[in-house]
Phi, psi and omega in degrees: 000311183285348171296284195319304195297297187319292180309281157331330179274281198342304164298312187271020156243018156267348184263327180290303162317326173274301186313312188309318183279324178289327174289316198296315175314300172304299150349271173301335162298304182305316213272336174292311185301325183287333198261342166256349164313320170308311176290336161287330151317318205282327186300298207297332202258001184290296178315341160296318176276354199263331188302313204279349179241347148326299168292334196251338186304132176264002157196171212226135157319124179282343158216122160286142180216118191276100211247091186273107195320155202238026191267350189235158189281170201193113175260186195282340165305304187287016173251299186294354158287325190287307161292338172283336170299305193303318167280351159299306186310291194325332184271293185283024155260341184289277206318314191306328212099000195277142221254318212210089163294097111352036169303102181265103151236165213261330195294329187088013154317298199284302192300351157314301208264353179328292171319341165273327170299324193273358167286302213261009168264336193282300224270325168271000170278304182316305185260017160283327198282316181297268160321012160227006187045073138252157193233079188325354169231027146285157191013091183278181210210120176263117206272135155221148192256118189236158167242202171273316194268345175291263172025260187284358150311313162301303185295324167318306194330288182332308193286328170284337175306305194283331188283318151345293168313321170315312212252333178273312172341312174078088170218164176272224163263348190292332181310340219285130172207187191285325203272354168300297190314299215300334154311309203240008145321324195244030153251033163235296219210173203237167182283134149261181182274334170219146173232097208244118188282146172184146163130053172219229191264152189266112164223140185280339187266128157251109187247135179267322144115022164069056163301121190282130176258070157281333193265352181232044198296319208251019196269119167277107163263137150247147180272135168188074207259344154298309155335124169262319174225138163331010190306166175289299178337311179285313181303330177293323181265001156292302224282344177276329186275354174277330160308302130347090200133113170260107177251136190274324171069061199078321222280000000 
């Protein structure tokens, strides 16, 4: 009797565990399903406002860089949030015009996920494009996911590139100066022109989380480390205060 009983609760908490597992499955399918029905909302009425800031921005960055603080803890849900803002942003900096996206986070999580990131910005730019009869492969927009270690890589580059020079040249270090450097920096990649930081702790002090700043002599930053998501709203009101913003470029 007591065999039985033992053998009955058993089946029913290996059947309470499989039901547990199919809500959990169900769960997470509804929860996908709910999360790109959103991102096609957000696309579709973002684009009423993207037409209307077409006409009024009066200039655009030519490469932009979206730069995510590295001060909060992060579960894989705030990741996978992260990459659907970047592949959102990533269409309305293309429709904009925008040449060249940066995307920086410094630890090298999000350039973990790149593929997954760079898979899932081509299926939503296809079905942004696709919904609007546009032809994604005019002014094409060049995306790049960078780290803390792209950083010091560029600069190694760098630094053996100008000692190369140095040595065919036959010249000495006294020779060495910004416009040497900034030569041979910018035969990978360009300054960007706004950089905008945000998901992280509200503060006034801006850590760039160690973006090299070779790049960022001629650079507009907003700190908007209170923001958490990428939305058009936010993104629409960097781009109007860097439209506003007379850059002097040194001078």
């Amino acid at each position: 009797m007591t065999d039985a009983l033992l053998s009955g609760l058993a089946i029913v908490a290996l059947n309470l565990l499989h039901l547990g597992y199919l809500c959990y499955l169900a769960l997470k399918s509804f929860k996908c399903t709910i999360a790109q029905h959103w991102r096609r909302y957000q696309l579709t009425h973002a684009d009423m406002d993207l037409e209307q800031d077409r006409l009024h921005l009066q200039k655009i960055p030519r490469h932009l860089c979206i730069a995510i603080s590295s001060e909060l803890t992060r579960s894989d849900d705030d990741w996978a949030a992260i990459i659907m803002d970047q592949c959102q942003a990533a269409c309305w900096a293309w429709h904009l015009g925008i040449q060249r996206l940066t995307i920086f986070e410094a630890s090298g999580k999000l350039k973990s996920l790149s593929l997954s990131l760079y898979k899932q910005h081509s299926q939503t730019l296809h079905d942004y494009c696709q919904q609007h009869g546009l032809d994604r492969s005019h002014d094409a927009m060049k995306l790049a996911v960078l780290s803390l270690e792209d950083a010091q890589q560029d600069l190694v580059r760098t630094s053996r590139k100008v000692y190369q020079h140095l040595n065919t040249q036959r010249l000495t270090a006294d020779t060495i100066d910004v416009t040497l450097v900034d030569t041979f920096m910018q035969e990978s990649t360009s300054d960007p022109d706004l950089m905008i930081v945000y998901d992280g702790l509200p503060h006034d002090h801006l850590f760039i989380n160690g973006y090299s700043p070779w790049r960022l002599k001629n650079t507009e930053f907003i700190n908007a480390t209170n923001h958490h998501r990428l939305d058009y709203a936010f993104f629409s009101h960097c781009l109007y205060k860097f439209a506003k913003v007379e850059q002097r470029f040194g001078r």
